[in-house]
N, C-alpha and C positions, 0 to 999 in steps of 0.2 A: 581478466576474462579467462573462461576454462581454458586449460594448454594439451591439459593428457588425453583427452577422446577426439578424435578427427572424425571423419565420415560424416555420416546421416544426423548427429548429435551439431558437429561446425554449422551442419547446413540448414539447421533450425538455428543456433544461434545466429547466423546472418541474416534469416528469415525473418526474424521475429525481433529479437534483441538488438541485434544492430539497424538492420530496417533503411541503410542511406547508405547511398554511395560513398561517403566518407567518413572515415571513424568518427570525425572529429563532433560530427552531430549526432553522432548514434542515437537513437531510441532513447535506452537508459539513461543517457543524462540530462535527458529532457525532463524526464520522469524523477529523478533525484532529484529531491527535497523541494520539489515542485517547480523544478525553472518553468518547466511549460508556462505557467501564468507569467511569465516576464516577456513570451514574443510578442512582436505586433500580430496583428488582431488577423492580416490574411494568414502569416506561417503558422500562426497556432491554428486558424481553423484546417489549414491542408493538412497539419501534425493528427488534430484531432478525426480526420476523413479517415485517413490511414492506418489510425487506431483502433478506430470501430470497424473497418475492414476484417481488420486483423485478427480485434479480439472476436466476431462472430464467425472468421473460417479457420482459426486453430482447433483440432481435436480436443478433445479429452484427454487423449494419450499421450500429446505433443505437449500439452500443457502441464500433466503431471511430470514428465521427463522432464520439462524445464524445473520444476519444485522439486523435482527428488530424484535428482541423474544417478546418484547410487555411490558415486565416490566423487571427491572434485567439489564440494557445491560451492557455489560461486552467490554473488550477493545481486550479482548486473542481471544474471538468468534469472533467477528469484524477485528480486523487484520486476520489473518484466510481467514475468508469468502471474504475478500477483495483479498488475494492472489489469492486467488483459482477463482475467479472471472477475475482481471488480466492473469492470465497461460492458461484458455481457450478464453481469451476475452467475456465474457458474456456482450456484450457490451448492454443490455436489462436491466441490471443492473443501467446504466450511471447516471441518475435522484437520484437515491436513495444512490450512491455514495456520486454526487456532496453535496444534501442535507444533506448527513452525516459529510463532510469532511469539513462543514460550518456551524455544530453546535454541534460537538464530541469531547469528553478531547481526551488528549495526548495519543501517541503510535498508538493508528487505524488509525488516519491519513497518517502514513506512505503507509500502504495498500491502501489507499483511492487513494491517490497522482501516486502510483506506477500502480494501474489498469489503472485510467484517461491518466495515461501516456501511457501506451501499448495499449491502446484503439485506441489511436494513432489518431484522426481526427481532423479539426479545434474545432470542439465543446467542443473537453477535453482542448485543451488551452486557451479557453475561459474563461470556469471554472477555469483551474487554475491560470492565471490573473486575474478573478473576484476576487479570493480567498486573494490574495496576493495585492489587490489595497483595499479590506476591512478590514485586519487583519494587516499588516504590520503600517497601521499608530497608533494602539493599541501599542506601546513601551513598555509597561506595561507587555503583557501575550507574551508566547513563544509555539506554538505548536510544529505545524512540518512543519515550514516555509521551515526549509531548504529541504524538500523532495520536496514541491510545485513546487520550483522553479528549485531545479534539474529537475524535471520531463517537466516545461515549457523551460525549456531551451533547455532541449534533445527533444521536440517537435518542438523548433522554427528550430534546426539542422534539423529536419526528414522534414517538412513542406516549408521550404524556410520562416519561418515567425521572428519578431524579437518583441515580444509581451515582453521579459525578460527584454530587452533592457531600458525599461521607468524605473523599479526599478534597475537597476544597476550604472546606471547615479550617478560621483561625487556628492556627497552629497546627494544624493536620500534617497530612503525608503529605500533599503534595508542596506545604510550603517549607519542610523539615526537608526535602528530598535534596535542597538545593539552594546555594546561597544567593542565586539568582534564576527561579524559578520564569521559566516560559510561562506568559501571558493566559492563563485560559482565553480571552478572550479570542487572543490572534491564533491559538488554536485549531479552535471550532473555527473561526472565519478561513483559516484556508484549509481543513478540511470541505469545508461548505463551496470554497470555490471549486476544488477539485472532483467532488461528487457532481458540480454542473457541468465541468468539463465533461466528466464520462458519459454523460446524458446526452450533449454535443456529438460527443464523438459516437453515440450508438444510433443516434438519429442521421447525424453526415455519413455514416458509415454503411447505412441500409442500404 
């Protein structure tokens, strides 16, 4: 978590990020790499009341502050900011997403991937085949390929499009990327579950 800014920057991060009275269930790790889907069925629905709360009274301001604090950036505030972005669609965000989610370490990416994806238009799958025709041939680093492409996959389903299609191809990118490549399938399924969480949570949220 950020350490160098205190004040009014802390008190959005407890706001928003942390979000409980104990660190030890903060927000964010709810939201890494999807535990949310592991609670029982009441904690996740009070998680997801909470969230849609949350994501439809943060600002615009508050919310870019958490994506782009200026020094310090941290991956908890960024994932975060990224959900809560996704669950209202702040689709005014898109530009600053994409550019985050093509040159940010590991874990925000998920968020990044999961908004683009609820964003839901051709222009987020563009992105996320850009993302995935520039990163994929790198064999070497591993982000969060596999959220990308869940996310492009569950758009080319929503869209009638088949943009996933060129990296799934025998012997392609994405089977060259990795000696044990993540499932498309289980992919796209828990992206898929996670864009109904959001929908949960903007509906409990109202």
């Amino acid at each position: 978590m950020t350490q160098t800014t205190g004040g009014p920057y802390r008190e959005l991060i407890d706001r928003y990020v942390i979000a409980t009275p104990a660190p030890d269930s903060a927000r964010y790790l709810r939201l890494l790499d999807g535990a949310l889907l592991q609670s029982p069925d009441r904690e996740q629905a009070e998680f997801l009341r909470a969230l849609g709360r949350d994501a439809r009274q943060i600002t615009d301001a508050d919310l870019r502050r958490l994506l782009l604090p200026g020094s310090d950036p941290n991956w908890r505030e960024r994932l975060t900011a990224a959900w809560l972005a996704a669950t209202d669609r702040r689709v005014q965000f898109r530009e600053i997403l994409a550019g985050l989610l093509n040159s940010d370490f590991t874990y925000a990416g998920q968020g990044y991937a999961l908004a683009l994806t609820r964003f839901g238009q051709p222009e987020d799958a563009d992105i996320l085949g850009a993302y995935l025709d520039r990163h994929l041939p790198q064999t070497h680093s591993y982000h969060d390929h596999d959220w990308v492409l869940g996310g492009l996959l569950h758009l080319d389903e929503a869209l009638g499009t088949i943009q996933a299609g060129r990296f799934l191809v025998p012997g392609g990118p994405w089977s060259r990327h990795s000696s044990f490549p993540s499932d498309p399938v289980d992919c796209r399924a828990r992206i898929a579950a996670l864009i109904r969480c959001a929908d949960r949570a903007m509906a409990a949220g109202a």
